[in-house]
N, C-alpha and C positions, 0 to 999 in steps of 0.2 A: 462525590456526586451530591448533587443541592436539590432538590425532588420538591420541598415543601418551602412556602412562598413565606418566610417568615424573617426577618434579618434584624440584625443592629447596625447603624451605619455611626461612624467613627470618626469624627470632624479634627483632623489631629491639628489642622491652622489654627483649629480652638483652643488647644492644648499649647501650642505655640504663643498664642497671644496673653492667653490666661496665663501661664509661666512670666513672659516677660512684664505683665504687669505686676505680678507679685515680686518679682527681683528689684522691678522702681521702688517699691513698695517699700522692702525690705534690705536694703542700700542705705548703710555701707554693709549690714551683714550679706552674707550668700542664702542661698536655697535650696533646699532639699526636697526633691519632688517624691512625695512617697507612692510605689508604685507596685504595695503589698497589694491582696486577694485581686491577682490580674489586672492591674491596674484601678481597683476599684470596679471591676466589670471591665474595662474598657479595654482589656489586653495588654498585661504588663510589659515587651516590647516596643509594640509600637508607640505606647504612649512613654515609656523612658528614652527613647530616641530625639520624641517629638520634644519631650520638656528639657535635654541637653543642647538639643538646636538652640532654643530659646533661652539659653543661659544658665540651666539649673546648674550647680556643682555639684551636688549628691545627688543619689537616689536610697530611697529607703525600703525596706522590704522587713516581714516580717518574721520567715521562713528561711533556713539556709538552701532549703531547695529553689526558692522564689531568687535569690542571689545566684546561687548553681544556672539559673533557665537564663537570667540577662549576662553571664559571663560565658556560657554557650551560645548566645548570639550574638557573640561579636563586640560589647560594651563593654567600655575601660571606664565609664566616669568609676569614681567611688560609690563603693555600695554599702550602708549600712544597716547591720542586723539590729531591728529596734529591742528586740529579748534578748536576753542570755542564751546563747544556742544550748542546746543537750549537749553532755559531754561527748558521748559518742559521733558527735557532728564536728569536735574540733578540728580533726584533719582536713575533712573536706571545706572550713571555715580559711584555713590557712592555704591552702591549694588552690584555692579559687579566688583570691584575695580579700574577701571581703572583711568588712569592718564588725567586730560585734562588743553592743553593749555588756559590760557585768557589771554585777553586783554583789554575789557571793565568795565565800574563797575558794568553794569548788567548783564555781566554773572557772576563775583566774585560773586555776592552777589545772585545769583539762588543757586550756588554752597554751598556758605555758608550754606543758610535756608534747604539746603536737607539734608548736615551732621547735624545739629541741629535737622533737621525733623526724620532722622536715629538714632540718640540719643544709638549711638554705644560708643561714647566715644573718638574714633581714628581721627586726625583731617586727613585732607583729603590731601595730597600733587598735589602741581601746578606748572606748567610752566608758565613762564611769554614771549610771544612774543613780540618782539619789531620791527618794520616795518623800517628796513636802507633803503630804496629802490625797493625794489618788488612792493610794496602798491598794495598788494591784501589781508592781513591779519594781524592784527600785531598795538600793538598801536605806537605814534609817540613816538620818543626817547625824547622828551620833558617832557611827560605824566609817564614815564616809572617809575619814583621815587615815585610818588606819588600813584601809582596802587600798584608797591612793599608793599608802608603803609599801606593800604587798604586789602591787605594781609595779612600784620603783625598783624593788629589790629582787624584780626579776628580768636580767641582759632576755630574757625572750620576747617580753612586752613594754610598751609604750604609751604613757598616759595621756594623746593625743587631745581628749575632752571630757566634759561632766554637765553632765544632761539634766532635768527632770521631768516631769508633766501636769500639766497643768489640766484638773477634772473640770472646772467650769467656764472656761476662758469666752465661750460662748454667749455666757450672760452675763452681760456687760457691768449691772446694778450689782451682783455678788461680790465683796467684800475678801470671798474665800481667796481668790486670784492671787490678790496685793497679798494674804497674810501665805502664800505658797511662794512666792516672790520674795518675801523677807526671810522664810525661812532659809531658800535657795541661797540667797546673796549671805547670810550669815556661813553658811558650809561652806560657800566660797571665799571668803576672809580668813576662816581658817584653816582652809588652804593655801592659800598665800601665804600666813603667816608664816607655816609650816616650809615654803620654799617650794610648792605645788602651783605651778600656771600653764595651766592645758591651753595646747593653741585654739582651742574652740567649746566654747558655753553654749550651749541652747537652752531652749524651755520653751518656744512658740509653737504650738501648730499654725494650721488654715485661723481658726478663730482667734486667737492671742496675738497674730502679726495682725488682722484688724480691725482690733478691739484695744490689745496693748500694746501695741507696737512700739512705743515711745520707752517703755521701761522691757518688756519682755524679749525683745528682738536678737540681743546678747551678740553673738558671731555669726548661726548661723538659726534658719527658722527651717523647721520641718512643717512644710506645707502637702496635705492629701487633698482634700475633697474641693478646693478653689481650684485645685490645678484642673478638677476636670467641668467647671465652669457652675457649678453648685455650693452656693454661701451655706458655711458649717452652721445656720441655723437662719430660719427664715426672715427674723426680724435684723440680719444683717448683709440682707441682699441689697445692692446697691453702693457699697461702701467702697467698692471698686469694680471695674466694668469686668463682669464674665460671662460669656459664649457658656450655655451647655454643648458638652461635646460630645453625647451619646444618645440618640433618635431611637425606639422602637419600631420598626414597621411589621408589615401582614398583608398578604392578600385577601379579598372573598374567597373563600373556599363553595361555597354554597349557598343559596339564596329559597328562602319559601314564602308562600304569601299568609298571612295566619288572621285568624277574625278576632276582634277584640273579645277581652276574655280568656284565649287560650295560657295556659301557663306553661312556664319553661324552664329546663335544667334539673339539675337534681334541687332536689325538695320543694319542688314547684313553688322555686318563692316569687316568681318575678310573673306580674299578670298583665298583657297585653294594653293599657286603657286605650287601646280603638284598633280595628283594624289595619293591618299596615304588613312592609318587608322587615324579615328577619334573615341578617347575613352573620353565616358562621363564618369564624375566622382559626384558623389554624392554631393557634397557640393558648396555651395554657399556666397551669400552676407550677408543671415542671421545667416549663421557660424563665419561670420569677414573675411571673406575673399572678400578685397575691389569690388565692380560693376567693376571698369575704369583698373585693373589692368592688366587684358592682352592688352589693347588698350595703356600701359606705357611700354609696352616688358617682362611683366611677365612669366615666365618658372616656371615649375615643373621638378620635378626628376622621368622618367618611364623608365622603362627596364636598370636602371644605365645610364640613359644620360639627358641630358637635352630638354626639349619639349616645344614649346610655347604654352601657352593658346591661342585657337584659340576662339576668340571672345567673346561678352560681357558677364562678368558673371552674372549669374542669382541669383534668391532667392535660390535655393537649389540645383543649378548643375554649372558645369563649363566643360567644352569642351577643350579637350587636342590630338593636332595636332602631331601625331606619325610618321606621313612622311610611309617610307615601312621599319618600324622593326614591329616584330611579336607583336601582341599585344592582350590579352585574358580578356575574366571579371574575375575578383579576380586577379589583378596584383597590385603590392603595386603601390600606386602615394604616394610621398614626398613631401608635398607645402610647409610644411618649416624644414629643419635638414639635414641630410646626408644622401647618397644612393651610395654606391659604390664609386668612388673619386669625387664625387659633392656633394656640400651641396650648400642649398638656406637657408639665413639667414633672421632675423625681418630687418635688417639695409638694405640689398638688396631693400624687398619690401616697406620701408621708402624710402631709396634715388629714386626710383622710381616714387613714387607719392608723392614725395614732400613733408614727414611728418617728423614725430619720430618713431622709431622703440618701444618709451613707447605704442604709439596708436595701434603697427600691435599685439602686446601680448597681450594689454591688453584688444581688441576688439574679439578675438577667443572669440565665444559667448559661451552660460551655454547650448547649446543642443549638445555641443562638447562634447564627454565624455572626462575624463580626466584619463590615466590609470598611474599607478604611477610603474618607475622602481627603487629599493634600498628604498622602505616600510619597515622602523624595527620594 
């Protein structure tokens, strides 16, 4: 039962479209549409459906439970685990098919004793990460030939590919890129050398397929935050056409009339400058929608125009300053998408307070509902 007038609405044609321009994109390799922490906000099923209509060949996820939720509903594409699952996940790793990255020898070898322990018969296919740079995950390019072996030399796995990632693929001018690129391609020569050719190389996300696309592209690109129609960083909007696919809305909850001067919210930081309506809207900071962000010049879309949050937002309201247009309970509020010739975007409320617009989606919390337009 839906009591409070607050939603996420779900544009998955965007998702659709956004996919197949990135597979033109990134042709002749395929596409991996990542569809870890719920899709990015956007609800890891629907949005893994939407981006295999559209051509993706992978899905990527971060979690062996996030794999476990899209193989309980119904989805065969391949799924793969971008970490090294915990040992203790390897069965459920093997049982539910999915793909997972390593890097160490103790997770190989958890992985191993669970295909053995499953005594299916099928060996289990692996990613091999190798760390150029990021060193957040990944083994050293040193280590990397000898993990390969360790691989080979076990009938339970299969060395299907060899990954890396790339930390600033984003900015374009860094240098750092090309020298995690050289390192990558040298660990892959010596793999070769060795008799080691994985049917599939990555190293792209969203930013590196287009930024590097020409050298980073490899077999296949793991693409997140393009697919949900938001460029991995603002100065590379435009570089291929994307739909955002996820709207904020709200209704007026409540309306008062206030005299200029009155202050508002907790810590009365926000001061009327002239008399005018003040319409509460239902949602809040435990919705994902930041505390600090009217206090950074945050606007909403009411009555087709722009309005400032007046004052601090709260756990489950937020306060929107209407100046003297008419204003009613049940009138749409927009916090994030378009309303007439305005739209408030994720990257707006990112360059505001200082983040990534990956944080402003993928923080819309789970008591949001999520209502889906272009469901087939």
């Amino acid at each position: 039962m839906q009591y409070r007038a607050v939603w996420a609405e779900v544009d998955l044609d965007a998702i659709r479209a956004n996919v197949r321009e990135l597979v033109a994109l990134a042709a002749p390799a395929r596409v991996m549409a990542v569809v870890k922490a719920d899709g990015y906000g956007h609800g890891a099923v629907a949005a893994a459906r939407a981006a295999v209509d559209a051509g993706a060949a992978w899905l990527g996820v971060a979690l062996v439970e996030e794999g476990v939720e899209l193989r309980q509903a119904g989805i065969d594409a391949p799924v793969m685990l971008l970490s090294e699952p915990p040992a203790e996940s390897a069965a459920a790793v093997v049982q539910h098919r999915l793909t997972p990255v390593v890097y160490t020898a103790p997770g190989i070898e958890a992985l191993a004793k669970a295909v053995a322990a499953a005594d299916g018969g099928a060996s289990l296919a692996v990613h091999l990460k190798v760390d150029t740079g990021m060193h957040r995950v990944g083994c050293a390019p040193d280590d990397a030939r000898a993990l390969a072996d360790s691989i080979a030399a076990r009938d339970e796995l299969r060395l299907e590919g060899v990954m890396t990632h790339l930390a600033v693929a984003d900015e374009p001018a860094d240098p750092y890129t090309g020298e995690q690129l050289d390192r990558f391609d040298a660990v892959l020569a010596d793999l070769r050398a060795a008799g080691v050719r994985p049917d599939l190389v990555h190293a792209a996300n969203s930013a590196g397929l287009l930024v590097h696309g020409d050298r980073a592209r490899y077999d296949l690109v793991r693409a997140g935050i393009a697919v949900y129609g938001v460029p991995p960083a603002p100065g590379l909007a435009g570089r291929v056409p994307l739909r955002p696919a996820l709207a904020l809305k709200a209704r007026v909850a409540h309306v008062k009339e206030l005299d200029a001067g009155a202050r508002l919210s907790y810590g009365l930081r926000y001061t009327m400058p002239r008399a005018g309506s003040v319409a509460t809207v239902p949602v809040g900071y435990a919705d994902g929608v930041p505390r600090n962000l009217a206090h950074a010049g945050g606007e909403v879309l009411l009555g087709g125009a722009r309005r400032p949050i007046a004052g601090t937002v709260t756990m489950d309201q937020l306060m929107v300053d209407a100046g003297d247009a008419a204003v009613a309970v049940g009138d749409e509020v927009v916090l994030l998408g378009r309303q007439g010739e305005h739209e408030v975007t994720a990257d707006e409320w990112a360059e505001r307070l200082g983040t990534i617009a990956y944080e402003i989606v993928c923080g819309i919390g789970r008591r949001v509902p999520r209502t889906y337009l272009g469901d087939r």
